[in-house]
C-alpha positions as CSV (number, residue, x, y, z in Angstrom):
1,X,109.2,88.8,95.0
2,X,105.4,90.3,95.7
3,X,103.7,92.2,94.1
4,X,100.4,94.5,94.1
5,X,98.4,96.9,92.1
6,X,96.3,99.6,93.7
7,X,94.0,101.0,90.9
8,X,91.9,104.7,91.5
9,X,88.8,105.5,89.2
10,X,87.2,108.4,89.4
11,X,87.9,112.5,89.8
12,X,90.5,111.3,92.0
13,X,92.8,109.4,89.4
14,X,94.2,112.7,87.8
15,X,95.1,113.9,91.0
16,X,96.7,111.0,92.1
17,X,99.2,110.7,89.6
18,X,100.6,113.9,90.2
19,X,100.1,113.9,93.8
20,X,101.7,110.4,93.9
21,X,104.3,110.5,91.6
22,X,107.2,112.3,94.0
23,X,105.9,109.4,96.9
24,X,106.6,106.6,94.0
25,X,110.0,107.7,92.9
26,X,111.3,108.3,96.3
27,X,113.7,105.1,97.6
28,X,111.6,102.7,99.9
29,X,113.7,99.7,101.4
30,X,113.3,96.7,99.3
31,X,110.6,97.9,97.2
32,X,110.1,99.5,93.3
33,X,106.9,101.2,92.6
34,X,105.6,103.2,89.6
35,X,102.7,105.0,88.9
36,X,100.7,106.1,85.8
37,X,97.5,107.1,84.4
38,X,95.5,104.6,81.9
39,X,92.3,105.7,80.5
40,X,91.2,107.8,83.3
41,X,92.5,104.9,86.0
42,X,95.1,105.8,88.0
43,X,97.8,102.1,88.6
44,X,100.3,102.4,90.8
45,X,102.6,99.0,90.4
46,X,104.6,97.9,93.7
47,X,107.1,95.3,93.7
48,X,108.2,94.2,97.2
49,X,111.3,91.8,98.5
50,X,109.1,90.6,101.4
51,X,106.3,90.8,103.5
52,X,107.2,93.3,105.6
53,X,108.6,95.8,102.7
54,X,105.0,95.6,101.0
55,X,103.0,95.9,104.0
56,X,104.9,99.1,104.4
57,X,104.7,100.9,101.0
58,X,101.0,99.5,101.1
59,X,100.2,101.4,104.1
60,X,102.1,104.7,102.0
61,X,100.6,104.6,99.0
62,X,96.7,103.9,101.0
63,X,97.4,106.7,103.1
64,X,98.1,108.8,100.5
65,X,95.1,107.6,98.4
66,X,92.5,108.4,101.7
67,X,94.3,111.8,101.5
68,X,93.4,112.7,98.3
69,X,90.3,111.6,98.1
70,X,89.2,112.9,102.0
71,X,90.4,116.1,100.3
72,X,88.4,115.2,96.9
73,X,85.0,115.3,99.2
74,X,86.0,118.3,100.8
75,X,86.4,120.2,97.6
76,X,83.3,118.8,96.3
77,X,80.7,120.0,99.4
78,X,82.0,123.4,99.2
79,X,81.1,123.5,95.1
């Protein structure tokens, strides 16, 4: 079994969780993830049967990461 933590600091962390959460509990082949919120840090926790099972929810979770914060700069330059 592998496994991986992906930690987010910052203004983004609170967003993430939320944002994250439906993403984390949704079924991904061979894979259990959760996510939560831990003084202001953002850890989402992915267990993966194989290589090819984490590369996938890996490439999920940073997608939805750049997301957030691409839309976390966008906010800020128009403040």
């Amino acid at each position: 079994m592998l496994s991986a933590k992906l930690t987010i600091q910052g203004p983004a962390a609170s967003v993430a969780v939320p944002a994250i959460a439906p993403e984390a509990g949704r079924e991904l082949p061979r894979t259990e993830t959760s996510i939560g919120l831990n003084d202001g840090v953002a850890v989402i926790d992915i267990t993966a049967a194989d290589t090819s099972a984490m590369r996938a929810a890996l490439n999920s979770y940073l997608e939805c990461i750049r997301i957030i914060e691409d839309i976390e700069s966008l906010t800020e330059m128009k403040k």
